[in-house]
C-alpha positions as CSV (number, residue, x, y, z in Angstrom):
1,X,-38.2,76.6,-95.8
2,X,-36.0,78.9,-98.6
3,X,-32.0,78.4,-98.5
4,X,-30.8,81.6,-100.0
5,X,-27.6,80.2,-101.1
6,X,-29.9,78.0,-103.5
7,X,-31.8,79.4,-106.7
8,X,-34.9,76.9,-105.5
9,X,-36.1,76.5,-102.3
10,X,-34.4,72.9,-100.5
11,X,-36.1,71.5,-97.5
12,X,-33.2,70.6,-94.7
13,X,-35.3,67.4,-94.0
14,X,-35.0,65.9,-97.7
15,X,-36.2,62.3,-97.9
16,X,-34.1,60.0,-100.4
17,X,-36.1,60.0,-103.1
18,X,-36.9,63.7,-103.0
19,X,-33.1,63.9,-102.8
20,X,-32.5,62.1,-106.3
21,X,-35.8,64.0,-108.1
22,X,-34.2,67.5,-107.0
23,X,-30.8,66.2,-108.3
24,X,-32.5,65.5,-111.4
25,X,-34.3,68.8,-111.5
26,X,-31.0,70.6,-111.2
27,X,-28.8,68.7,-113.7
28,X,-31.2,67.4,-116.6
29,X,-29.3,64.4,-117.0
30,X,-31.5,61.7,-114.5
31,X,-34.0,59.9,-116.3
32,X,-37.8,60.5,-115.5
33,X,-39.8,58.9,-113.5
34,X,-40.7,55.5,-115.1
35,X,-38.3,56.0,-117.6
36,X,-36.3,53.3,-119.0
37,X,-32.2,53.7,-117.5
38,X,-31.0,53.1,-121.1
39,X,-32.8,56.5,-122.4
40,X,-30.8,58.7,-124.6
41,X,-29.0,61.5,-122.1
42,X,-27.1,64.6,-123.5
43,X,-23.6,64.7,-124.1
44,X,-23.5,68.2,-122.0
45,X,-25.3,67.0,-118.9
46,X,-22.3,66.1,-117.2
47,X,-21.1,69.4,-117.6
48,X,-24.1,70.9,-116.0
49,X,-24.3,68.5,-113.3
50,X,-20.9,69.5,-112.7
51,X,-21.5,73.3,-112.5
52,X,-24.4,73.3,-110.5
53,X,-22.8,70.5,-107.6
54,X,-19.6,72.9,-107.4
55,X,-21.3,75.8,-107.0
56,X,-23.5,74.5,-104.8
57,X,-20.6,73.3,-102.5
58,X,-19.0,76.7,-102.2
59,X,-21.8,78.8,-101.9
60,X,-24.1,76.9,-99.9
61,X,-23.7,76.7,-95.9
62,X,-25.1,73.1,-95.5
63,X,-25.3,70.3,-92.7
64,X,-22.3,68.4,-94.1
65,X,-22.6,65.0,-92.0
66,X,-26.0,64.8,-93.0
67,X,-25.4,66.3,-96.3
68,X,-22.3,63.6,-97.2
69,X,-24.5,60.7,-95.8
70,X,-27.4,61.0,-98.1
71,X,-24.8,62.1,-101.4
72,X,-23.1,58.5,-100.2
73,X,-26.2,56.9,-100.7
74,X,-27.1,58.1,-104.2
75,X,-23.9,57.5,-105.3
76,X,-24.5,53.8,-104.2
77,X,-27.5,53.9,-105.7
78,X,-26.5,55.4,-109.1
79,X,-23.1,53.4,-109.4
80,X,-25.7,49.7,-108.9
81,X,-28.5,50.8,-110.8
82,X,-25.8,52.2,-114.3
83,X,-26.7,55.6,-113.9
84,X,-23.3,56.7,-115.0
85,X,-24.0,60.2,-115.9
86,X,-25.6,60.7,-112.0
87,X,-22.7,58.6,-110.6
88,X,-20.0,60.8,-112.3
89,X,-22.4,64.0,-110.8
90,X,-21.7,62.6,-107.4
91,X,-18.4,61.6,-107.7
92,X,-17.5,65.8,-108.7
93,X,-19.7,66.7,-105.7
94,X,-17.4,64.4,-103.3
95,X,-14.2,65.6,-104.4
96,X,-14.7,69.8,-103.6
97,X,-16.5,68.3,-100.2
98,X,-13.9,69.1,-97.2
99,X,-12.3,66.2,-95.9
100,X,-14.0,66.3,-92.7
101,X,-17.1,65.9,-94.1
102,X,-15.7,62.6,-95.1
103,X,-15.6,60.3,-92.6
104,X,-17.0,57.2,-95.0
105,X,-19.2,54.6,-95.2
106,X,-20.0,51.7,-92.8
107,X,-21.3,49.9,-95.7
108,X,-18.6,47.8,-96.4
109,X,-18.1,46.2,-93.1
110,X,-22.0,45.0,-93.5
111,X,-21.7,44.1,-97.2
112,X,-22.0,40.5,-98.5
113,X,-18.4,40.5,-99.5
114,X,-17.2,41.0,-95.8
115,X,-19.6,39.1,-94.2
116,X,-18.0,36.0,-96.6
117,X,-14.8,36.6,-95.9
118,X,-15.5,37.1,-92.2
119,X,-17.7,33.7,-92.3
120,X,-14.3,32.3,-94.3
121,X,-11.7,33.5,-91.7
122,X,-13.6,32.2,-88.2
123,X,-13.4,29.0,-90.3
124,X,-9.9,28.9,-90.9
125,X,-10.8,28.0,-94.9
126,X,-7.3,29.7,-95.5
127,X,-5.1,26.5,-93.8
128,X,-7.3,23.9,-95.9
129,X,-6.0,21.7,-98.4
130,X,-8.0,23.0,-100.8
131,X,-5.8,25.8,-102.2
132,X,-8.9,27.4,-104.1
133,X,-10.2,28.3,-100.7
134,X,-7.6,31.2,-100.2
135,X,-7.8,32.0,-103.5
136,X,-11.7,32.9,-103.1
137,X,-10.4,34.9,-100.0
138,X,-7.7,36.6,-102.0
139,X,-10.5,37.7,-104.6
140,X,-12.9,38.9,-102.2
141,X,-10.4,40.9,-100.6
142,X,-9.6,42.7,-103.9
143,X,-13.3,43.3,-103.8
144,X,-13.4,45.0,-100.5
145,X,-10.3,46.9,-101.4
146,X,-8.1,45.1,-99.1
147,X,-5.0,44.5,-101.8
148,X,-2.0,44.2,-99.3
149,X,-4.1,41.4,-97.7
150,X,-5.2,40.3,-101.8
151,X,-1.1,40.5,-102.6
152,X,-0.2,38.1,-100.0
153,X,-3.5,35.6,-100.6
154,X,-2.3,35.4,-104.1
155,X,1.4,35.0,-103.1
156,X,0.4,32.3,-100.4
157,X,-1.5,30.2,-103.3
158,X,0.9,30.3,-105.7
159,X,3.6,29.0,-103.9
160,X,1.1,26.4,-102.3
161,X,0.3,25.1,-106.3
162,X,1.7,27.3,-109.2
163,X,-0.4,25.7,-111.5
164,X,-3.3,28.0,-110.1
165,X,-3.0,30.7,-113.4
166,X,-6.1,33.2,-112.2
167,X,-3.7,33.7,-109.2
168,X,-1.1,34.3,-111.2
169,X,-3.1,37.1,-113.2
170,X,-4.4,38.7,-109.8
171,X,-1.2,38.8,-108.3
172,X,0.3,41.0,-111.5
173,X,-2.6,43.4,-111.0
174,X,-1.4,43.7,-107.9
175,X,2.7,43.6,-107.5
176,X,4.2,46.9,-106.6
177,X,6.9,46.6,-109.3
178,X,8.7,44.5,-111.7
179,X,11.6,44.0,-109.0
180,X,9.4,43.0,-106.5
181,X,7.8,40.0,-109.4
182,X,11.6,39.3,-110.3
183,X,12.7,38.6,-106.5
184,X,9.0,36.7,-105.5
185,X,10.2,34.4,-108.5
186,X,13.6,33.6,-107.2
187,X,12.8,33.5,-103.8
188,X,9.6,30.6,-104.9
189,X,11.5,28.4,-106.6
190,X,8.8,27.4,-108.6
191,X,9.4,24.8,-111.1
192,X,6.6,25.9,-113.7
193,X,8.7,27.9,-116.3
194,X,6.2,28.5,-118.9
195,X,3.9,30.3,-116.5
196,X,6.3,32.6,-114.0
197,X,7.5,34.1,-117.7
198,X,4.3,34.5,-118.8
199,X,3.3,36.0,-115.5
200,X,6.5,38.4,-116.2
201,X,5.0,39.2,-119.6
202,X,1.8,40.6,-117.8
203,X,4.0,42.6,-115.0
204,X,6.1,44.4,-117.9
205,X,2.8,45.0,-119.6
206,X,1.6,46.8,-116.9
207,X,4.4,49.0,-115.8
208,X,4.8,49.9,-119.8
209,X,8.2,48.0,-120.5
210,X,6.4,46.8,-124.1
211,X,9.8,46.2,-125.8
212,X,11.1,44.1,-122.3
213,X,7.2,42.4,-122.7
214,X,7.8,41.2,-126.6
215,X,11.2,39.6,-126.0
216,X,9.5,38.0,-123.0
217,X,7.1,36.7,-125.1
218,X,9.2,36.1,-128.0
219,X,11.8,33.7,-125.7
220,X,8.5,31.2,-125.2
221,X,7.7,31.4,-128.9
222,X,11.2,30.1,-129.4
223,X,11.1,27.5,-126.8
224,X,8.1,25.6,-128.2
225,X,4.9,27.7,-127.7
226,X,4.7,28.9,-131.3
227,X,0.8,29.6,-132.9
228,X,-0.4,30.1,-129.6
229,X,-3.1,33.0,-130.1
230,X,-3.1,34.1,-126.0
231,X,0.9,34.6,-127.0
232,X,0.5,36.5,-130.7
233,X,-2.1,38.4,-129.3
234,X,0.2,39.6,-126.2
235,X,2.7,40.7,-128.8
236,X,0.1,42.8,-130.8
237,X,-1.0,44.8,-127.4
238,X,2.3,45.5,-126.4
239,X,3.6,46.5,-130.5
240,X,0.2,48.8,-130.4
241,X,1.1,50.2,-127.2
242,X,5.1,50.9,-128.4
243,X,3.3,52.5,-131.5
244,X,3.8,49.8,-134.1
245,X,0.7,49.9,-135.1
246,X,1.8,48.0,-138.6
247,X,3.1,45.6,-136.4
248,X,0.4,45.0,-134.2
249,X,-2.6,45.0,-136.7
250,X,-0.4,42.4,-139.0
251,X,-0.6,40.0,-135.7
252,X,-4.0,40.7,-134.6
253,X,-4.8,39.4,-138.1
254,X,-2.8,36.4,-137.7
255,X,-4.8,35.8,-134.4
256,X,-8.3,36.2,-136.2
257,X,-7.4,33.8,-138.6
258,X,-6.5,31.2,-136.0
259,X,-10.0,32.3,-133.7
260,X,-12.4,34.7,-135.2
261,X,-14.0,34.8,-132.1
262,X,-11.4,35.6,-129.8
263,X,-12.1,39.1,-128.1
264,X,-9.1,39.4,-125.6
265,X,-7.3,42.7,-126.4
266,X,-9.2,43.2,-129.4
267,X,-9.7,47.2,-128.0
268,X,-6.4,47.0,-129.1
269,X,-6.7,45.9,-132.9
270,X,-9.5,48.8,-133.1
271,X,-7.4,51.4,-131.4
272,X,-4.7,50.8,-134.4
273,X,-7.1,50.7,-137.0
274,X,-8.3,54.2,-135.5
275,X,-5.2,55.7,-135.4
276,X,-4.2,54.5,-138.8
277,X,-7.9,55.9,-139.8
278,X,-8.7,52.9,-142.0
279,X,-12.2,52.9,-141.7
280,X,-13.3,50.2,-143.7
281,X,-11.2,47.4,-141.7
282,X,-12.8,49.1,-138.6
283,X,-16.2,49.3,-139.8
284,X,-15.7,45.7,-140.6
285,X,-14.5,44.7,-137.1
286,X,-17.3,46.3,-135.8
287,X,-20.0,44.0,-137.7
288,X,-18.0,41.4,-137.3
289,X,-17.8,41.0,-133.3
290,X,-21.0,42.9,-132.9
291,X,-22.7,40.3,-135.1
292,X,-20.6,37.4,-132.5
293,X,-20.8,39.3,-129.2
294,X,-23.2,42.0,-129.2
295,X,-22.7,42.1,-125.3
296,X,-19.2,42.0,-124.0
297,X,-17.8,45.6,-123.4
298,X,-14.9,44.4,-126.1
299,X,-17.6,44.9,-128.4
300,X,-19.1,48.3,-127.2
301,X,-15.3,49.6,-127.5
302,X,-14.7,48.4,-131.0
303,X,-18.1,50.2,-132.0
304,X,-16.8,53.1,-130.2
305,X,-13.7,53.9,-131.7
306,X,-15.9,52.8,-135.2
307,X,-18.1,56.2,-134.5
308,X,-15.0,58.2,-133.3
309,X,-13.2,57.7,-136.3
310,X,-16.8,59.2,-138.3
311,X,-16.3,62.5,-135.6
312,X,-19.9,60.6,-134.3
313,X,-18.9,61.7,-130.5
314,X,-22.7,61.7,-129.2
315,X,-22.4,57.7,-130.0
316,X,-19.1,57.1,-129.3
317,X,-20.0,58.1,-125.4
318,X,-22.8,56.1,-125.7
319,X,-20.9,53.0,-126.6
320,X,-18.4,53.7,-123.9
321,X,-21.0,54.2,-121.5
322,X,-22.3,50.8,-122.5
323,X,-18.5,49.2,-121.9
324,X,-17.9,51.2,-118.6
325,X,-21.9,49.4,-117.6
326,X,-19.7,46.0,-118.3
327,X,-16.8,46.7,-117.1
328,X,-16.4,49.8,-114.8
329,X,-13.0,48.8,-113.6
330,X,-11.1,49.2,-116.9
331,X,-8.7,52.3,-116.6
332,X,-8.3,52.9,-120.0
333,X,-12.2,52.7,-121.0
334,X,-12.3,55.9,-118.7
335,X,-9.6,57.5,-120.8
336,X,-11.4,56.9,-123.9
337,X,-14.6,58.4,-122.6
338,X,-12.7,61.0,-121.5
339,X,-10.7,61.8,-124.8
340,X,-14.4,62.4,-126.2
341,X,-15.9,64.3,-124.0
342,X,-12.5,66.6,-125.0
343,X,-13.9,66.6,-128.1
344,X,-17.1,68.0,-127.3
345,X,-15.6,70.5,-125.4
346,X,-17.2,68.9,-122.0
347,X,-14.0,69.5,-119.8
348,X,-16.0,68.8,-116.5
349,X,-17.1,65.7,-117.6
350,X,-13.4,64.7,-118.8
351,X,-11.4,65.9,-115.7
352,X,-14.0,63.2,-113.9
353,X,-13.3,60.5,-116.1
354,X,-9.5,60.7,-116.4
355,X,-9.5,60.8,-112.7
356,X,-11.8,57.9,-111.9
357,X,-9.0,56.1,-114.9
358,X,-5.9,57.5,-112.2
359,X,-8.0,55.9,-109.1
360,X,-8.0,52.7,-110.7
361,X,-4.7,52.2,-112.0
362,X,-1.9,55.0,-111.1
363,X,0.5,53.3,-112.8
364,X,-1.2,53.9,-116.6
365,X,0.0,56.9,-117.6
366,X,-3.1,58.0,-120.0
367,X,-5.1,59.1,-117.1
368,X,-2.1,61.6,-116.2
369,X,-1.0,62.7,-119.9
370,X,-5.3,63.3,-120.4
371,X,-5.7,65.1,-117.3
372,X,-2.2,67.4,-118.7
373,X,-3.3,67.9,-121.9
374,X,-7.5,69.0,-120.8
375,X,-5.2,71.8,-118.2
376,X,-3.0,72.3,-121.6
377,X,-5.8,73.4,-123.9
378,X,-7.5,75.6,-120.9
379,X,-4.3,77.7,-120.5
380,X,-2.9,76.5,-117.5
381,X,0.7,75.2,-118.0
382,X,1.4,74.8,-114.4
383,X,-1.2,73.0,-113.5
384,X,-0.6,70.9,-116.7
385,X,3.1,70.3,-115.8
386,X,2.3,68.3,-112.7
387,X,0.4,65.9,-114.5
388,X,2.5,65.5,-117.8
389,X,5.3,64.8,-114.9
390,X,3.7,62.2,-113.8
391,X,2.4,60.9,-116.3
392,X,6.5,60.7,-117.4
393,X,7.1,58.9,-114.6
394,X,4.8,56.4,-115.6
395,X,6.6,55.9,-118.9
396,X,9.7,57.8,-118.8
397,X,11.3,56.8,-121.8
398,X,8.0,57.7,-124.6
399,X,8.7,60.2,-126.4
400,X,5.3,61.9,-126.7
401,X,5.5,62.8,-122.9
402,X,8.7,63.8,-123.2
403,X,7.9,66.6,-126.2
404,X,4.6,67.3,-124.1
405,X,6.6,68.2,-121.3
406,X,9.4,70.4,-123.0
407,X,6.5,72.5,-124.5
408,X,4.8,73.4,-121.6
409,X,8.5,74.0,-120.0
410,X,8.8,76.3,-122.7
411,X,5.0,78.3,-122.1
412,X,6.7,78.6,-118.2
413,X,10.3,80.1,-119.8
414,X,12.4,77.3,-118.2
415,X,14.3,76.9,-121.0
416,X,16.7,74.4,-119.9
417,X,14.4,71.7,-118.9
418,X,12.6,72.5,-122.3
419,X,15.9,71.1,-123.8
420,X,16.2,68.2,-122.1
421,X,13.0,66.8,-122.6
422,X,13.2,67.7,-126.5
423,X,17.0,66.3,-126.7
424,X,15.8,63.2,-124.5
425,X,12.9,62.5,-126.7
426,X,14.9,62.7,-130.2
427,X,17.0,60.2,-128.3
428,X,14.3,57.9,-126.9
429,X,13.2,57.6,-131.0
430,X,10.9,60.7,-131.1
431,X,7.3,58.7,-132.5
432,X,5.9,61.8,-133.7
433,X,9.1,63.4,-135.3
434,X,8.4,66.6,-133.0
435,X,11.3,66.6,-130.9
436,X,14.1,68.6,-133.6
437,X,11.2,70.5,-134.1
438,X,10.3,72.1,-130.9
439,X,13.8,72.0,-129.5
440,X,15.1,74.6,-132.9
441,X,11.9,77.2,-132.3
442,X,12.6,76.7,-129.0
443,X,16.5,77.9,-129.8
444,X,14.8,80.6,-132.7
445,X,12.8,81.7,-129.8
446,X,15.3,82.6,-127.2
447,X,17.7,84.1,-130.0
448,X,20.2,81.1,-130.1
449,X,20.0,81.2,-133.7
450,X,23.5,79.7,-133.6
451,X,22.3,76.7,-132.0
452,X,18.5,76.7,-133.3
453,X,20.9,76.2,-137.2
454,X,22.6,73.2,-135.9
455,X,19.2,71.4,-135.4
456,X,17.6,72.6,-138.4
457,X,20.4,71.0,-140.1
458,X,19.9,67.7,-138.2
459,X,15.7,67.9,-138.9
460,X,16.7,68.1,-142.8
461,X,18.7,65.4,-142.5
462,X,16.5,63.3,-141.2
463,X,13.0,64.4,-142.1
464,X,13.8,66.1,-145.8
465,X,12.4,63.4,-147.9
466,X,9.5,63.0,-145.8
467,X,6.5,64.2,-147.6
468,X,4.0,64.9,-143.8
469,X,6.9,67.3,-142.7
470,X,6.9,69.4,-145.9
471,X,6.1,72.7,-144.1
472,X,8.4,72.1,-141.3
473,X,11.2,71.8,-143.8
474,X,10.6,74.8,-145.9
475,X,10.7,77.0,-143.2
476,X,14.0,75.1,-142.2
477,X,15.6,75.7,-145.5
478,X,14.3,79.5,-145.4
479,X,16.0,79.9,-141.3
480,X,18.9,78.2,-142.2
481,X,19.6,80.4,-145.6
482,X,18.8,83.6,-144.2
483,X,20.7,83.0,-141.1
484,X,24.1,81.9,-142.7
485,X,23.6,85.3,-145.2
486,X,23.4,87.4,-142.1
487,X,26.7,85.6,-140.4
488,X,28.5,85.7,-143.8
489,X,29.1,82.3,-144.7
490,X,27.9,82.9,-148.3
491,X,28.8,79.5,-149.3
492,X,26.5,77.5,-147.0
493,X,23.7,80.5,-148.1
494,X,24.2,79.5,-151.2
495,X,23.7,76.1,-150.9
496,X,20.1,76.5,-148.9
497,X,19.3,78.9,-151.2
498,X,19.4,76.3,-154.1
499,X,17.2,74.2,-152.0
500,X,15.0,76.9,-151.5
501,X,13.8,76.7,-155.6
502,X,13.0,73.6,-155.1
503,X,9.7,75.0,-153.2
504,X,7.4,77.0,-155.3
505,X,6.5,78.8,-151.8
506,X,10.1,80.4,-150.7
507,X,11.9,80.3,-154.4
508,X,11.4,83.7,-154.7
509,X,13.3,84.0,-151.2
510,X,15.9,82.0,-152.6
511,X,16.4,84.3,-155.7
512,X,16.3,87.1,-153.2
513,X,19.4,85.7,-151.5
514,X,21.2,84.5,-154.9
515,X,21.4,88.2,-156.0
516,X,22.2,89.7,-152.6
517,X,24.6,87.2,-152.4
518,X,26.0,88.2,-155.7
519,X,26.0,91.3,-155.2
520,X,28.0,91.5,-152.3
521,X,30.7,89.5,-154.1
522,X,30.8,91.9,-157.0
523,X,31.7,94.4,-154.4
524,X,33.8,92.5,-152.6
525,X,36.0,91.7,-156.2
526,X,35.9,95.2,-157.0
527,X,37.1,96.5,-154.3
528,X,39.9,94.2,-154.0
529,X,40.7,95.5,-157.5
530,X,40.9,98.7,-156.4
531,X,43.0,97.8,-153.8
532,X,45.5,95.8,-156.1
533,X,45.9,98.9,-158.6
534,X,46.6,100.8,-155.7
535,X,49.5,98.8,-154.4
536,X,50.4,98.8,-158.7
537,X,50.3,102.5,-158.9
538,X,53.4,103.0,-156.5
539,X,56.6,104.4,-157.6
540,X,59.7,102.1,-157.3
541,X,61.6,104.9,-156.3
542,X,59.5,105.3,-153.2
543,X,59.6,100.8,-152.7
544,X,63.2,101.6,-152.3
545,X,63.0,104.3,-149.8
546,X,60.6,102.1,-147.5
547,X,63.1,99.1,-147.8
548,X,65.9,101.3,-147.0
549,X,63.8,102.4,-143.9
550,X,63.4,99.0,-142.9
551,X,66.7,98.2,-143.0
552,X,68.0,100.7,-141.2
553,X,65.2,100.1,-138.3
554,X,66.9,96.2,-138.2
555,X,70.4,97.4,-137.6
556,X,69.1,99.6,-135.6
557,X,67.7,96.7,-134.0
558,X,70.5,94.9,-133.8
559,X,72.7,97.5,-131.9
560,X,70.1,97.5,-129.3
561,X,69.8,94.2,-128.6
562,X,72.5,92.3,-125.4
């Protein structure tokens, strides 16, 4: 039987496996028959698979119920068996399916994990003394996606013995806010200090209050915990994500002194090193943990980043991939293999990834800002200002999602908005030094030249010695000289026009102005001259006769007046 929709005939009564060959036929990206899982798979097969399943979807008039069970079941199949390139394929394919189609899977309620918990309950393991019971229940729950039932587990055992820490962990992954954490603390009266602060810590970590996090961490440093590496290396996570990166590589240092085989947030120590592009310290990282823990995702993301930095994207992905095999429920992993599948120009295979990083934790806001700035590049502000706003709600006070969302205010026109976010950013400590920037050409655009000079005059105060904002300066100096020649405050055009020799590129601009600035003066004296030998040249005879007039006009005056 021949499906026109389809370019190649499709039999309505596909078996499984011919399901998964034909899927493999159409993208490229599954591996062979008999070939090994770990093969090497191109960087632009997601993108295909993603074509071909969307198209397929819209133009194909298929048997959805049937259609949606078998896709379920190679997704299953895919997601156990690592095929990550396959699993993302399905994962597109599920998301432009109607909803109706959609009615899920039964195969939770038969997996292991429920029949355990199930086996658990009918025993009433949750009321025994042994509080490690309902903690097993509380992390087989998370499993089966039941977290308001995880939430309370964790809560129950807690309370029941606080010196139970993995509860403590679960329940921050899990806490709706930082409130809620404050008020389960109060409301507990636990005695264990050290560990609800700590637990704090984590909370603030997650819902991006890094500065609130360090001072956490900081008040146990003071009160006796000092060299403890778990603490220090905290403090590095949080300074690399508030952009310290000085700050937060000096500590990691520190911590690999102490334990140079401690991996916790290491992803971090290589995300600095990246951004600071110091490749040797990176390349060096890499050996080093690669050398100590060739398996733990850690690992795979240090080498990761290592090949970024080289612009090595194919094996970058390949290393992510490796990390995501390890540890598929790491949001920001799914951001970084998104960022590089941006940089392969594979926006199909990004938009998946920074979603699946949204699905696991809303509350990061690097899924969002990813997903904003893939719709940026592609020319579609609006669709990019939904998720730079929430991606601003995530973090509200970064700056870098504040001047992301004032520009694409300002591709819409809504030029108010625009300026908050660019004013709010300078305020919030502007990281980038972008926020004076955008908010003058955003003034030069509209014409408020008057109020595009004021901030021009506020950048070069604060970024004129600054040797990376060169270019944006010398145009500054060249606005804010020509602008005060054309409003005719010659004095303040001569004083940006010295500062425009100082630049070999706009001195000649700055002579320019000298001389029409001189010679408007010359004018101006001359003709002031002229008028002064006027007033000279009168006849005192003809002084008198206009004083006499004007005397006569006061007593005139006078007489008039009650």
């Amino acid at each position: 039987m021949t499906d026109r929709n389809f370019s190649t005939p499709i039999d309505r009564s596909l078996n499984r496996l011919t399901l998964i060959q034909q899927a493999a036929q159409r993208s490229g990206a599954l591996p062979a028959a008999g070939q090994l899982r770990y093969s090497k798979l191109s960087p632009f097969d997601v993108s295909q698979m993603s074509g071909v399943s969307i198209s397929m979807v819209e133009r194909g008039k298929i048997n959805g119920h049937e259609y949606i069970r078998e896709l379920e079941w190679l997704q299953k199949e895919t997601s156990h068996r690592c095929f990550l390139d396959a699993e993302l394929w399905t994962n597109e394919i599920l998301a432009y399916l109607p909803n109706d189609w959609c009615n899920g899977s039964d195969s939770e309620e038969n997996s292991p994990f429920s029949l355990l918990l199930q086996k658990m309950v009918n025993e009433k393991l949750r009321e025994h003394e042994d509080v490690w019971f309902e903690y097993l229940m509380g992390l087989l729950e998370v499993q089966l996606g039941l977290k308001v039932e995880a939430e309370k587990s964790f809560r129950s055992v807690i309370v029941r013995d606080p010196r139970i820490w993995p509860a403590w962990e679960g329940l921050s992954l899990l806490i709706s806010d930082i409130e809620d954490a404050d008020n389960f603390i109060l409301n507990s009266e636990i005695k264990s200090l050290w560990m609800s602060d700590w637990f704090m810590v984590l909370v603030l970590q997650r819902f991006q209050q890094h500065s609130m996090a360090i001072q956490k961490a900081e008040q146990l440093v003071t009160r006796g915990m000092t060299g403890i590496p778990m603490i220090i290396t905290k403090i590095a996570a949080c300074s690399n994500a508030r952009h310290d990166h000085e700050q937060a590589i000096s500590n990691f240092m520190d911590v690999r002194k102490m334990d140079p085989y401690r991996l916790q947030d290491l992803h971090f120590l290589s995300d600095s090193l990246y951004i600071r592009s110091d490749q040797v310290q990176l390349s060096n990282l890499a050996m080093d943990v690669y050398k100590s823990h060739k398996f733990r995702w850690e690992t795979c993301c240090v080498v990761a980043n290592y090949h970024s930095l080289r612009r090595d994207s194919e094996h970058a992905i390949k290393f992510f991939q490796r990390a995501l095999r390890l540890n598929p429920g790491f949001a920001a992993l799914w951001v970084l293999i998104g960022h590089e599948f941006m940089e392969m120009k594979n926006n199909a295979a990004a938009c998946v990834s920074y979603r699946r990083a949204i699905e696991i934790d809303p509350a990061d806001h690097r899924g969002w800002y990813g997903l904003g700035q893939m719709y940026d590049i592609m020319r579609m502000p609006a669709y990019a200002l939904y998720y730079y706003q929430e991606s601003q709600k995530c973090k509200p006070h970064d700056s870098r999602l504040l001047v992301a969302l004032g520009e694409v205010y300002t591709k819409l026109n809504r030029v108010e908005d625009a300026e908050k976010c660019f004013t709010g950013a300078y305020l919030f400590g502007d990281v980038e030094g972008n926020a004076l920037w955008n908010l003058a050409k955003l003034h030069e655009k509209f014409e408020n030249n008057n109020q595009a000079a004021q901030v021009f005059e506020v950048f070069l105060v604060v970024y004129e010695l600054v040797t990376s904002a060169e270019e944006k300066v010398i145009y500054s100096v060249a606005f804010l000289a020509n602008h005060y020649f054309k409003t005719g405050n010659y004095e303040k055009a001569s004083e940006f026009a010295t500062k425009c020799l100082a630049y070999d590129t706009i001195c000649q601009e700055g002579n320019r102005l000298f001389r029409a600035i001189s010679n408007i003066q010359q004018r101006e004296s001359e003709l002031a001259a002229r008028e002064k030998q006027h007033e000279g040249s009168r006849s005192p005879v003809s002084a008198a006769e206009e004083q006499g007039a004007d005397d006569e006009m006061s007593e005139g005056e006078d007489e008039l007046s009650f």
